[in-house]
ZAVO-109890 format. One record per residue: residue in three letters; x, z, y of N, C-alpha, C, O in turn; chain. Coordinates in Angstrom, 2 decimals, decimal comma. Each point is the difference from the previous one (the first is absolute). Example, Ala and Ser with C-alpha at 12.3 -4.5 7.8 and 13.67 -1.06 7.14 Angstrom:
BEGIN
   lumti     neast       nup    nnorth    caeast      caup   canorth     ceast       cup    cnorth     oeast       oup    onorth   vexba
     Ala     13,19      7,80     -5,69     -0,89      0,00      1,19      0,90      0,00      1,20      1,04      0,66     -0,02       A
     Ser     -1,39     -1,38      1,07      0,82      0,06      1,19     -0,77      0,73      1,09      0,51      0,17      1,11       A
This chain:
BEGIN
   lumti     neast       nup    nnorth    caeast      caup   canorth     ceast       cup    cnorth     oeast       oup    onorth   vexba
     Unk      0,84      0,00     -1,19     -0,84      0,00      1,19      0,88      0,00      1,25      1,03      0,68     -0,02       A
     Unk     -1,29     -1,26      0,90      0,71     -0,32      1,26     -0,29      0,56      1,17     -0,76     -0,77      0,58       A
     Unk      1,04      1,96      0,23     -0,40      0,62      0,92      0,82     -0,94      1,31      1,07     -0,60     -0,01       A
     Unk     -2,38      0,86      1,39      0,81     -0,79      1,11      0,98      1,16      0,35     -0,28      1,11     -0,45       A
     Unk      1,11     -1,23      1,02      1,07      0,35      0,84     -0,36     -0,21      1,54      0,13     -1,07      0,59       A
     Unk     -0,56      2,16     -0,07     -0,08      0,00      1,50      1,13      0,45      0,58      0,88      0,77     -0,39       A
     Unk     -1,09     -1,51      1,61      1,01      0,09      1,07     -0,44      1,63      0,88     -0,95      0,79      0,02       A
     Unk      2,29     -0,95      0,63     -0,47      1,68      0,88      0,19     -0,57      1,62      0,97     -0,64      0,39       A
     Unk     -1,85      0,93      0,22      0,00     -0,04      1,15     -0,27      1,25      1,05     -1,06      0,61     -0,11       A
     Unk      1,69     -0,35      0,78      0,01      0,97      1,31     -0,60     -0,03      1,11      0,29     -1,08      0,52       A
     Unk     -1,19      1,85      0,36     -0,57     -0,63      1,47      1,16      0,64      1,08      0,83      0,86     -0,30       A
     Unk     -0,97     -1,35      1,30      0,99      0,38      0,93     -0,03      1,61     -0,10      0,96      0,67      0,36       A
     Unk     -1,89     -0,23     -0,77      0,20      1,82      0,42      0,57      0,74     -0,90      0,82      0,91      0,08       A
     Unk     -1,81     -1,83     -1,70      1,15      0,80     -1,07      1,47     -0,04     -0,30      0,59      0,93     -0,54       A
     Unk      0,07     -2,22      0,97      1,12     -0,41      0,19      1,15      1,51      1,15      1,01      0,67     -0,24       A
     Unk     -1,97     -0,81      1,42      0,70      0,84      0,94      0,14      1,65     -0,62      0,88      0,86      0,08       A
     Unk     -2,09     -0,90     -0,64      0,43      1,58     -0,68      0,54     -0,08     -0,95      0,87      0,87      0,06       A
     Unk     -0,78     -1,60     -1,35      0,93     -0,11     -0,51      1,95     -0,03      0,32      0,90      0,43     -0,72       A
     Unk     -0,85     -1,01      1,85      0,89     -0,10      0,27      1,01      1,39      0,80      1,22      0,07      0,09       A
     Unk     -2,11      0,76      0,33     -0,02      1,51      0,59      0,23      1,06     -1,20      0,71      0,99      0,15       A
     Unk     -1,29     -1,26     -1,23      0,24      0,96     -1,30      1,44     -0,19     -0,70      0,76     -0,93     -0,23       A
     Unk     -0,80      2,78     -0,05      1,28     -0,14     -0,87      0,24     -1,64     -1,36     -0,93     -0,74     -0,35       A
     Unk      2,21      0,63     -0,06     -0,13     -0,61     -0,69     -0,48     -0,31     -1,83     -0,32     -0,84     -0,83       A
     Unk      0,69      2,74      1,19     -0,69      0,08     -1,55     -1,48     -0,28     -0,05     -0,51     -0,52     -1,00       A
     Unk      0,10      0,72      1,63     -1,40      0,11      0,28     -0,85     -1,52     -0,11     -0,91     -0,42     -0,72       A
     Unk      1,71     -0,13      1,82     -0,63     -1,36      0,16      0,49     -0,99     -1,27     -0,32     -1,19      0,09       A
     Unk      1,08      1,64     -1,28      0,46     -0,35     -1,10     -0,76      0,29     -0,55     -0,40     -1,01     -0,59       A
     Unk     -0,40      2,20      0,21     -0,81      0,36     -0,90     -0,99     -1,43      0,28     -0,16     -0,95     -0,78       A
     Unk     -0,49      1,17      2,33     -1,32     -0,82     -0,04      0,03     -1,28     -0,08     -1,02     -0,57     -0,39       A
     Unk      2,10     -0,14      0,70      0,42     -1,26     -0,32     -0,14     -0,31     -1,52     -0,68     -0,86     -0,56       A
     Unk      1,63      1,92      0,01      0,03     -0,27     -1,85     -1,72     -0,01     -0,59     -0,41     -0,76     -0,87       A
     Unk     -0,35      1,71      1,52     -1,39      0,25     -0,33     -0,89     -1,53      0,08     -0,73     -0,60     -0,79       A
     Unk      1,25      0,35      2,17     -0,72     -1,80      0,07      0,59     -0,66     -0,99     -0,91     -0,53     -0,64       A
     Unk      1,94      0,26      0,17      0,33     -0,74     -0,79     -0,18      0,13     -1,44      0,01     -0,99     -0,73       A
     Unk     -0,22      2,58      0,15     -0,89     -0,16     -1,73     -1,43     -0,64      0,23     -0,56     -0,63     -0,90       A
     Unk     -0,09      0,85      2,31     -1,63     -0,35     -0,03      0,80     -1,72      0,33      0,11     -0,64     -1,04       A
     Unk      0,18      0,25      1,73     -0,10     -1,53     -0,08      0,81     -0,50     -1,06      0,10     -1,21      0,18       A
     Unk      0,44      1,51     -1,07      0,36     -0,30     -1,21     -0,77      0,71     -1,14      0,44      0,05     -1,15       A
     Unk     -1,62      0,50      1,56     -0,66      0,62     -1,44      0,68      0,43     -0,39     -0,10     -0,72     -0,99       A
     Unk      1,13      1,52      0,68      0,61      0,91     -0,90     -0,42      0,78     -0,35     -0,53      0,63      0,91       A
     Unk      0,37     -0,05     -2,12     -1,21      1,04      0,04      0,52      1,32      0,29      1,17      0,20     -0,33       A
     Unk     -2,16      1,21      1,18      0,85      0,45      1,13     -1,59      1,25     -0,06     -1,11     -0,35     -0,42       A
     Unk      1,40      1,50      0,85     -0,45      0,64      0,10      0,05      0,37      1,64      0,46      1,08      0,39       A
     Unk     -0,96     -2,03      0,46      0,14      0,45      1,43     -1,32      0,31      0,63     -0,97     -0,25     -0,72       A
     Unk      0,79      0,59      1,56     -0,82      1,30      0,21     -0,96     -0,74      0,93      0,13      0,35      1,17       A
     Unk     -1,12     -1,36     -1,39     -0,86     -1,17      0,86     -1,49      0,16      0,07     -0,81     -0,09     -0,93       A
     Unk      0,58      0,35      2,23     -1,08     -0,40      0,15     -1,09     -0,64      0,86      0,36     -0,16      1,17       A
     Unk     -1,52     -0,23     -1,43     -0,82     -0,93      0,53     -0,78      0,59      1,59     -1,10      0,49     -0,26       A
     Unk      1,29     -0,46      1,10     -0,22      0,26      1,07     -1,50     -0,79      0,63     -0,15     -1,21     -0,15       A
     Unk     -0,76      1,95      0,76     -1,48     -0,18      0,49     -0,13     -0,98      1,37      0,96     -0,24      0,72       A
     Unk     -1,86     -0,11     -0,57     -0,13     -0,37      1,41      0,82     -0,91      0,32      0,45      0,22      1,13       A
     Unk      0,04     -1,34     -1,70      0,65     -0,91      0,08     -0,52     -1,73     -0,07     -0,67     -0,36     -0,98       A
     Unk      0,97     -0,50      1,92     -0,88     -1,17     -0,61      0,92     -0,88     -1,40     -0,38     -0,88     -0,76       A
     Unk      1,58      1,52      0,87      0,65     -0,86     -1,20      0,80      1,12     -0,75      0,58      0,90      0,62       A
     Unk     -0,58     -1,01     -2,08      0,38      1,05     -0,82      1,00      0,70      0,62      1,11     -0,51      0,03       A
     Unk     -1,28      1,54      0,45      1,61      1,21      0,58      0,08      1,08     -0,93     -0,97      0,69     -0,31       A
     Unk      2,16     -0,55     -0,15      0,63      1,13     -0,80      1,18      1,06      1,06      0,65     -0,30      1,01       A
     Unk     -0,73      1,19     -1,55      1,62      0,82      0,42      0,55      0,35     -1,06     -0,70      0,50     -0,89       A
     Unk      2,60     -0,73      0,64      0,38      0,87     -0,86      0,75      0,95      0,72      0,27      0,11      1,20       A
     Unk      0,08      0,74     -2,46      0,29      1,38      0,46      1,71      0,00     -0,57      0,45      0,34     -1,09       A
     Unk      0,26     -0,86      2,29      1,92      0,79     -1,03      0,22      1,12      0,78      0,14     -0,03      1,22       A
     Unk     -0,10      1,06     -1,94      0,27      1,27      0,66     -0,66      0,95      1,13     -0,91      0,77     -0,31       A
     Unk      1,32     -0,84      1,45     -0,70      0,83      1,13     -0,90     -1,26      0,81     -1,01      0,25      0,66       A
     Unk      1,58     -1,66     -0,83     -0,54     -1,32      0,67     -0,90     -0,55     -0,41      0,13     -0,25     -1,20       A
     Unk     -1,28     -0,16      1,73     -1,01     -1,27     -0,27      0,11     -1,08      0,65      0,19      0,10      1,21       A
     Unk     -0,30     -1,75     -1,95      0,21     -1,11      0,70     -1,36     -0,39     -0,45     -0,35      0,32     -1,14       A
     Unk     -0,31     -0,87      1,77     -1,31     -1,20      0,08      0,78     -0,83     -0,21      1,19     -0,19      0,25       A
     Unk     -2,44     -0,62     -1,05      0,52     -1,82     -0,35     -1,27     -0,17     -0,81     -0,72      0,83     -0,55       A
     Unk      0,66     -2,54      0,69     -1,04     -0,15     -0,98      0,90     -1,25     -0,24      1,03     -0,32      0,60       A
     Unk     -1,90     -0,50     -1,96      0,51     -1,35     -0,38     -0,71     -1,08      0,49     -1,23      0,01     -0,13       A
     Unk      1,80     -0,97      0,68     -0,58     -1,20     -0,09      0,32     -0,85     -1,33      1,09     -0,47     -0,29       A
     Unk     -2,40      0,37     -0,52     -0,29     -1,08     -1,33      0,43     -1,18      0,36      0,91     -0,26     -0,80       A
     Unk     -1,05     -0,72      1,65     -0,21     -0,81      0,26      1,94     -0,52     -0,01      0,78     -0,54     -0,79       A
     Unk     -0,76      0,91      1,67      1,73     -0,22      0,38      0,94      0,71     -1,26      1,02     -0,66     -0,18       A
     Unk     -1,09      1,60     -0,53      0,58      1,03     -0,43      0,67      0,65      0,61      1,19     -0,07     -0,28       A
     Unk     -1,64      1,05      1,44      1,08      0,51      0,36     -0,89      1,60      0,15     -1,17      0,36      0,05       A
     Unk      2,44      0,26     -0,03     -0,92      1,96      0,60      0,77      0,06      1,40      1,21     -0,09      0,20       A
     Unk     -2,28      0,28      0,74      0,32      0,30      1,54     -0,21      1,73      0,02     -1,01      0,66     -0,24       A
     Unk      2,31     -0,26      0,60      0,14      1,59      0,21     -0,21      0,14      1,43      0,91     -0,15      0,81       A
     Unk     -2,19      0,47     -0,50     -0,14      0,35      1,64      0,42      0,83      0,48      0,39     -0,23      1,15       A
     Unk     -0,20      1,57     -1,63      0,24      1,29      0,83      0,57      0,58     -0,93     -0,36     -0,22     -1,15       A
     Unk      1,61      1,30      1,49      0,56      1,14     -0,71      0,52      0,89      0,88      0,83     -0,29      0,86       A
     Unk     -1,41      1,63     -1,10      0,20      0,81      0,85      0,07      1,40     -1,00     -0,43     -0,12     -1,14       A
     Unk      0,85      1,16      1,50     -0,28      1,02     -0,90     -1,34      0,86      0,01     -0,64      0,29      1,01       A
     Unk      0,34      0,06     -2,30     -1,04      0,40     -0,31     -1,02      0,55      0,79     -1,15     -0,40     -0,14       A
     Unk      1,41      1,22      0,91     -0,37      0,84      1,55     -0,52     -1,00      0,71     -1,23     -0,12      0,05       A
     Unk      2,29     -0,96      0,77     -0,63     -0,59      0,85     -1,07     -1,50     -0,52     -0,92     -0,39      0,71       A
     Unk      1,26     -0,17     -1,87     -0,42     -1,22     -0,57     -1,14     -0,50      0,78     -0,17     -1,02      0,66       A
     Unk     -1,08      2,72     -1,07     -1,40     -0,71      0,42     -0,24     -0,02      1,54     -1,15     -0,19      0,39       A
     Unk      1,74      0,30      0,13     -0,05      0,43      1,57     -0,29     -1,29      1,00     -0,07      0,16      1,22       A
């Protein structure tokens, strides 16, 4: 069976905070995008988020939550926001 392989994409904001975090850190969540867009099978901590017009999830690495949802169409997962846990929903 043949799973797609999505691409990872960043919005300008998750990028900038990413780029502000330690590096272990922003290693973890990087490595995290990459078992979900390679299907690897993975015990990461996801979920489906309300009130959205197109499927939104958050996962959880550690003290941080990043939003993202997938676009089917293109294959890709757009990570909108990562912020730590505290401020995420704000």
């Amino acid at each position: 069976m043949l799973h797609k392989v999505y691409r990872i994409q960043y919005t300008k904001d998750a990028l900038k905070y990413l780029l502000k975090m330690p590096a272990d850190i922003w290693e973890d969540i990087r490595s995290s995008f990459y078992r979900l867009a390679q299907w690897v099978p993975t015990n990461l901590d996801i979920r489906k988020l309300q009130g959205f017009t197109a499927p939104t999830y958050w996962l959880r690495v550690g003290s941080y939550r990043a939003i993202f949802r997938y676009e089917e169409d293109a294959i890709v997962i757009i990570v909108l926001k990562i912020w730590p846990r505290w401020d995420v929903y704000k």
